[in-house]
Each structure stands twice: as C-alpha cells, then as structure tokens.
N, C-alpha and C positions, 0 to 999 in steps of 0.2 A: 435650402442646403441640399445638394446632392447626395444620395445616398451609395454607400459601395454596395453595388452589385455585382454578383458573380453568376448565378443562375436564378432563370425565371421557371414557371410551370404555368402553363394554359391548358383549360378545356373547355369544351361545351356542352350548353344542359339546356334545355328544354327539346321543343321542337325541330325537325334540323330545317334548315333553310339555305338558299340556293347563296354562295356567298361566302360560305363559313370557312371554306380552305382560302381561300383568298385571303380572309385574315390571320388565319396562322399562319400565313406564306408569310402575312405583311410585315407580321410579328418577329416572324422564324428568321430574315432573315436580315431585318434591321440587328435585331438583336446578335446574332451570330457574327454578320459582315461588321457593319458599322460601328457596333461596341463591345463585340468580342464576348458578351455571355455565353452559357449553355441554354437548351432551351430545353424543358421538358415535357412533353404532353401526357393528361392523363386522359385514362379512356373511362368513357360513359360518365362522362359529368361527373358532380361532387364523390360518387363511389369510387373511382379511380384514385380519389384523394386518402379515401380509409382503408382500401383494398390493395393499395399498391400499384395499382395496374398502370403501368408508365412506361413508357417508350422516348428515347432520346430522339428529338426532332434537329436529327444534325440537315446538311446542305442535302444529300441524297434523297432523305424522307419528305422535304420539301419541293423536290425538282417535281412538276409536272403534274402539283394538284390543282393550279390558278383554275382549269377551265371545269372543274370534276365537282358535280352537284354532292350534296349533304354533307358527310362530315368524316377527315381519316379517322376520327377519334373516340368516334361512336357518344352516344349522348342519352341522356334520361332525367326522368323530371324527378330524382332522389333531393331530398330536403336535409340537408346537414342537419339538423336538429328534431329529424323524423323522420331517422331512418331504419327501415327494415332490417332487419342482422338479424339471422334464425328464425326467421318469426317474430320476433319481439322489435317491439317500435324503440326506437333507441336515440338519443342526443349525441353525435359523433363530432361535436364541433370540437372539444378538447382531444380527441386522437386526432384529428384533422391539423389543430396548431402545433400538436406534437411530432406526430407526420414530417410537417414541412420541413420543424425545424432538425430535426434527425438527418431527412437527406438534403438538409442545406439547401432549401428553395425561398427566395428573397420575396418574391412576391409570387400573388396566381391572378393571370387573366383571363377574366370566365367570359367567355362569347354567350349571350343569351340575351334574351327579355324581361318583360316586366318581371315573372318568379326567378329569377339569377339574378336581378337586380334586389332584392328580398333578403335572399339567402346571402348571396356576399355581403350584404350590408351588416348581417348574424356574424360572418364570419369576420368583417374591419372589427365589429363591435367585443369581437373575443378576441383582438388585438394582432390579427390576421393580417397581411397587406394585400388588399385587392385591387384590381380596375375592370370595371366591366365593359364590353364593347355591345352596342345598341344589334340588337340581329333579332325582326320578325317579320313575316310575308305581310303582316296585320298595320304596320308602321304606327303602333298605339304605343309604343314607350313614349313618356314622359321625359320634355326637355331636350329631345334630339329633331333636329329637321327631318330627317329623314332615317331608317332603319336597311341594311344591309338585308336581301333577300324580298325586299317589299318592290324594289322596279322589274324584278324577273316573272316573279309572282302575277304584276298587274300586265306585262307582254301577255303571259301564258291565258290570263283568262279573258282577255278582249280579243287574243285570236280567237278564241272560244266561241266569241259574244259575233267576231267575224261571220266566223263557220257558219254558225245555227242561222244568220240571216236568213242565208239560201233556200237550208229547208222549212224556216218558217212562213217563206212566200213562194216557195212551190206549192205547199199544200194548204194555204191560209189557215196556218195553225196561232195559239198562241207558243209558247215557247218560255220556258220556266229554267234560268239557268242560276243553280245554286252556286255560290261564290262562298270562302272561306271569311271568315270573322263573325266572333260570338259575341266580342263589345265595342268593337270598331269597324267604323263603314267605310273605311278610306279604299280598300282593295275592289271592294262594289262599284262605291261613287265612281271611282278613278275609271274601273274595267268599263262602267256603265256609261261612261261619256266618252270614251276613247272608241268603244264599238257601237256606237250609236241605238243604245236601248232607250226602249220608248218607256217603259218603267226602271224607276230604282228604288229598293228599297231597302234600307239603312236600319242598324240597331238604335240610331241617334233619333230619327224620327219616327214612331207608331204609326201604323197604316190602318185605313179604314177599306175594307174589299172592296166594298159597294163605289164608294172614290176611282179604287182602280177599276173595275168592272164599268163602270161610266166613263172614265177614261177611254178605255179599248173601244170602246161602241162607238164612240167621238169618231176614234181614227177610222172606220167600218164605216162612219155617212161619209165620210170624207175621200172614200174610195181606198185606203190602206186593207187589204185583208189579213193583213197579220199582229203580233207584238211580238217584242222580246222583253219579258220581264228578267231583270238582275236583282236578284235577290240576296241579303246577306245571309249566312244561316242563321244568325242570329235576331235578324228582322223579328218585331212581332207585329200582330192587332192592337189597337187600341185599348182593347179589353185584357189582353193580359199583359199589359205593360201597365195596366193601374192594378191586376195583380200581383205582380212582381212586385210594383214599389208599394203597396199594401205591408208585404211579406218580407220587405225588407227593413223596413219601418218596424215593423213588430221588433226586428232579430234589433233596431239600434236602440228599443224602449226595453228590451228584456233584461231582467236584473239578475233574475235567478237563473242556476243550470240548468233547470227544469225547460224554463221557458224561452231560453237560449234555442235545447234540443228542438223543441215544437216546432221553434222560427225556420231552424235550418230545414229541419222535415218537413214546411212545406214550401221551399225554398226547392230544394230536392224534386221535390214530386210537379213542383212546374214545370223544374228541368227535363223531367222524363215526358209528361205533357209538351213540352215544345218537341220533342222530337220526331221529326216527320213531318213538320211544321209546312214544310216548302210543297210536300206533296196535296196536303191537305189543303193549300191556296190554291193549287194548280186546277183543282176540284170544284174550287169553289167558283174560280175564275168561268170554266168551262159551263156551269150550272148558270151562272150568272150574264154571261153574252154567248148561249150557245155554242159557240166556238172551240171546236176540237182544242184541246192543251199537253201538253207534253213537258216533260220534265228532265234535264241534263243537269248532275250533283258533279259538278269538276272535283271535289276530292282533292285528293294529296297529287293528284296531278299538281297543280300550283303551285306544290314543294320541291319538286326531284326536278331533275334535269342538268343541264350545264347552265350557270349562272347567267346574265345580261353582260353587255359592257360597262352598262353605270353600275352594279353591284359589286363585279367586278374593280373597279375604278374607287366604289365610296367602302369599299373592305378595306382594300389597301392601303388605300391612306389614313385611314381610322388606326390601322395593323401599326404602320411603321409610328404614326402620332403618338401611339400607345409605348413605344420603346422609348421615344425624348422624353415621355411622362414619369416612365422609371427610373430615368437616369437623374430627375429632375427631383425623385422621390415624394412624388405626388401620390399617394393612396386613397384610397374610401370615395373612388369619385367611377362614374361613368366619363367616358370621350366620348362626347358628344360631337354631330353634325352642327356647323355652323356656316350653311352657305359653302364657300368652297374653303372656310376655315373647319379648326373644330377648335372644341374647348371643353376644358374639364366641370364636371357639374358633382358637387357633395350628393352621395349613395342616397344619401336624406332625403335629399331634393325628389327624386327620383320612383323607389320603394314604395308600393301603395300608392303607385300614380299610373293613370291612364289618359293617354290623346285622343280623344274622342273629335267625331268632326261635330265643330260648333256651327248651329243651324244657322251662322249669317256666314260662313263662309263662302269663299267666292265660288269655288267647284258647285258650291248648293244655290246660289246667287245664276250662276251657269246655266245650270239643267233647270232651274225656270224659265228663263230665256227662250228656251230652247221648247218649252211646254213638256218638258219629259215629267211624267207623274211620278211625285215620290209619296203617294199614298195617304198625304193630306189634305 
C-alpha cells in the first residue's frame, strides 16, 4: 500500500565516491519533477541528521552536479548510536527519529556502503524509514551486482596499471602498483586484468613471495625484463593471513570482556603490522630476483574526479528506482543492482555482509589463463 509522502531527506556517509551527485540528482529530481515532493539534504552524513544541518535540494541545487566527483553534501563515517557530542560518545538514534519527525521528513536515503547499510538498518529498527543506495569504489556490498563509484574507480587505476607499463620496460624494473581494498579484491582483479599485470594480488587469496619472486624470474628467461605487480592494500602473505584468522578465532571463542579486549588488541596491532605492507613486498621482490622494484600507492586518487559514464548511468537509475520505492512505501531495504533491473533487498539481508571475490570465479578462472601470478 502506498504511503503519503510529502517530503523525503537524503545523505551520505562513509567514503565519498565518484557517482554520489548522480544519485541525489536521480533522487532530486524524480522526487521533485515526477511526484511532486520536497527533497531535503543533509550534510555530513548521519550528523546532519542530529545537528540540523540541511539544505533544501530544490531544481537549482541539483542543475549541474551529474558530472562533479564526491559529494554537494559532504559526508563522515558518524555512527547514530556512537556518536561524538562534546566529547562524550553518545546514542542519537531517538533525537534522530525525533528530528525527522519534527520537520516532517517521511523517509531518509542514505547513499553509502557496507557501514550505512548497518546503521540505517539501527535506524528501520528504531522505527525510522530508510533506503540505502549501494555506493563503494571496493564493489564489496552485499546482494547488489554492481556498486555506484566502483566502474570509475577501476578506469582510474588500470590507466594507472597503463601508465607504469612504459616505465617499467624502459628501465626493466619491477613495478609495485598499490590499489585500494582492505577486504575486497574486485578493484585489483578488475584494474589487474584490464591493464595487463603480470601479478595480482588479492585480500581473498594469501600470497607466498617466494611464488611471486619465481614467477618474475619465469618471465626474465623468457626474455620480459619487467613486471607489473597489482596489489590490493589489503593483500597479505600466507603467514599472516593464518595470523589474522588465529586472532580472529580467538575474538569468536572469547566469552569474557577481558578476553574480548586482548582479541581485538591483537587484532589492532596486526593492523598497524600490515601497514606499509606493499612497500615491504616490493623489498622483498627486489632481494629475491635482483631486479630494481619500485613502488606507486594510487591513493584517493581512485576517489575524486568526475565520475565514468556507467556510474554515471547505474547512480541514476538506482536514484530515480529509489523514488518508485517510496511512493510504493517500501522501507528497511537497500536497491539493489539487478542486471539492467534493480530490486529491493531486506537491510537484514545486507548489514554485516561483504562480496568478496570467490576463488572460482571466472575473472580468477581468467588470470589463470592468462598465467598472471596470483601469489599461490
């Protein structure tokens, strides 16, 4: 049954990603043109909700963001139910439903990923109307085909992967190019097969050096004097990928708060251990086939810019899908990517879920094929 709608409120929270005005466009102006709402944006994510900070997105505020990377609305990774206020950590999800209902907003559509999928799910559950729209460079949410900022993201870093050819067979170097994702390899795999790298290496599958290091020496009798390895930042070795699930094991067997604290602290202190991780391979690579190595961390480049045409294309229609869902009074769900459909998926479903690439897919099926080393 339809519900009466009069005004909606959208923002976004987490990461920003190439993509994200596309869909308050898509949102802004279904909603405005087609059904005649208000639309209201708030700024920096869920705090915009407790702070007030809201801006009317009439036709004007919408003309001429389609092509304009990150976000008019600014964004942050605040947790409704831990959030910061004075200094003091604080649960804001009941001034948040009070909020809304004060200036009369029917529902809120949070643009974001896996943690907005979380926290709106906190906020359906304390009787809130949400819809989240799928948006990460990483395309690791749970139950969508595809994620809004993840085909821009994967252009930017296989020009990248381009680029670096050149100079790593002018100077027969190896070539160490860090890519973004800490639990998903899909932005690697992808960048790593589209720019033709002779390694990838993935959070999904642990690496052995010595594997890769024997690899490169392969292509060296073979007369290649270069590589280009794609790395994810969140790839590891073999050895601490059976530390990690060591440590993580612990934190699912710990009963007491004592031994909870211990699990995560050294959970923590791997994390700080991984870091630099890509430089330390690059080390290792050079020790291990002589071979000068160098190292390129693309960063937030990845993020910024002016979006693609398919991100562009799958914002938008996610955007305006999203205003038939309101009108349709569907809540507590993500719109999801369905092929050239979409469809609504329960926040349930979703929340505490990540798309990992599973090791028989065909992209991984692919780069065997092709003898590209993924470090097993």
């Amino acid at each position: 049954m339809a519900t009466k709608i009069r005004r909606i409120g959208i923002l976004t929270a987490g990461g920003d990603s190439p993509g994200l005005n596309a869909a308050i466009r898509g949102v802004g102006k279904a909603a405005l043109g087609y059904y005649g709402w208000e639309i209201v944006g708030f700024r920096d994510g869920f705090r915009g909700l407790v702070e007030n900070r809201r801006i009317n997105l009439d036709r004007a505020a919408l003309s001429g963001i389609l092509t304009i990377g990150g976000t008019i609305l600014g964004t942050s990774r605040d947790k409704p139910h831990r959030m910061v206020m004075n200094g003091e950590t604080k649960d804001m999800t009941g001034v948040i439903r009070d909020n809304l209902t004060k200036w009369g907003i029917d529902c809120v559509v949070c643009l974001g990923g896996g943690g907005t999928a979380k926290n709106a799910l906190r906020l359906h559950r304390a009787g809130i109307r949400v819809i989240t729209l799928p948006k990460t460079i990483d395309n690791d949410v749970a139950m969508t085909d595809a994620t809004f900022g993840y085909a821009t993201a994967l252009d930017i870093a296989t020009e990248a992967i381009d680029r670096l050819h050149s100079t790593a067979h002018s100077h027969h170097r190896i070539i160490v190019a860090e890519i973004m994702g800490h639990r998903a390899g899909w932005l690697t795999l992808g960048a790593g097969l589209a720019g033709g790298a002779d390694v990838i290496l993935i959070p999904e599958i642990p690496y052995d050096v010595k594997k890769i290091a024997d690899a490169i020496r392969q292509r060296s009798k073979r007369g290649s004097n270069f590589s280009i390895v794609a790395v994810a930042e969140g790839a590891m070795s073999c050895d601490d990928a059976r530390l990690y699930d060591s440590a993580e094991k612990e934190l699912e067997r710990a009963k007491t708060l004592n031994d909870k604290i211990e699990a995560k602290r050294a959970i923590a202190a791997l994390d700080a251990r991984h870091q630099g991780n890509t430089m330390r391979l690059a080390g290792q690579l050079e020790e291990l086939t002589h071979l000068e190595s160098r190292v390129t961390i693309l960063g937030y480049v990845q993020r910024g810019g002016t979006p693609c045409a398919a991100d562009r294309i799958l914002a938008t229609r996610l955007g305006t899908a999203c205003a038939d869902l309101i009108n349709k009074g569907e809540f507590g769900v993500m719109l999801a990517a369905r092929g050239d459909d979409t469809a609504p998926v329960p926040l349930e479903k979703v929340a505490g879920k990540r798309k990992s690439v599973p090791r028989d897919h065909s992209w991984i099926e692919t780069a065997r094929r092709l003898e590209t080393c993924l470090g097993d």
